[in-house]
N, C-alpha and C positions, 0 to 999 in steps of 0.2 A: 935108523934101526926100525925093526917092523914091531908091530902089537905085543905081536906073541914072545919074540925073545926076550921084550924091554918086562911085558909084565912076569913071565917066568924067574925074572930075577928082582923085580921088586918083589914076587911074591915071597920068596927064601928070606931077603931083608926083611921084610914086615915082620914074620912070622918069627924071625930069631931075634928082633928087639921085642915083639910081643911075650913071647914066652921066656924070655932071661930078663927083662925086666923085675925091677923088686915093685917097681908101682902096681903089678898085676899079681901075686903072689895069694890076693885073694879069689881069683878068678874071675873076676869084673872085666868087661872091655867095655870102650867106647864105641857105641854103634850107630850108624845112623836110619832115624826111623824112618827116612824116604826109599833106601834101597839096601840099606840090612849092613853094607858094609863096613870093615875094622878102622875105625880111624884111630890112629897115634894121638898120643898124649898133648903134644903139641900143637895139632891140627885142628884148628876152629870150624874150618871147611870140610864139607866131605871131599876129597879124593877121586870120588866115581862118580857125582853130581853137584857137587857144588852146594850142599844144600848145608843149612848149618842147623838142624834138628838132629845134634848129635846128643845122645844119653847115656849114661853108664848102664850094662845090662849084665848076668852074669852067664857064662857061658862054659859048657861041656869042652873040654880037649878037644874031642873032633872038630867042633865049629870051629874052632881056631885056625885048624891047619886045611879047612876048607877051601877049595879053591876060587868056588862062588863069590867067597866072604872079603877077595879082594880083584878088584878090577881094574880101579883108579883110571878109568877110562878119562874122566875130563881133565886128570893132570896132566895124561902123556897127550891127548890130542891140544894140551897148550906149553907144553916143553918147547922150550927156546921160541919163544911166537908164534909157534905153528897151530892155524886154524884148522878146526873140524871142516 
């Protein structure tokens, strides 16, 4: 699967566990302050760099559903072993 269709559909995921979630309902996300990105509740690691300077921050609706705000670039180039 190529880049763009894998993250087009992580991005839909993210965005509908982020915003149905009851842990978010005060408008807090988890961001990371290396490259801005949403990381889930679960995820110790970023997603898009690996970096683990992740903070709670509060965030407008649009940020949310931004498409910038998810990339997960170093997850998919390590999905199923697959090196950058």
């Amino acid at each position: 699967m190529d880049y763009e269709t894998w993250i087009a559909r992580e991005r839909r995921i993210r965005q509908r566990i982020l915003t149905n979630s009851p842990l978010f309902v005060h408008k807090r996300y988890r961001v990371c302050r290396h490259c801005a990105e949403l990381c889930l509740c679960h995820e110790a690691r970023c997603p898009n760099c690996d970096g683990s300077a992740i903070e709670e921050q509060p965030l407008a609706d649009g940020e949310v559903f931004a498409a910038a705000r998810y990339r997960c670039r170093f997850r998919f180039d390590h999905l199923a072993g697959k090196e950058p």
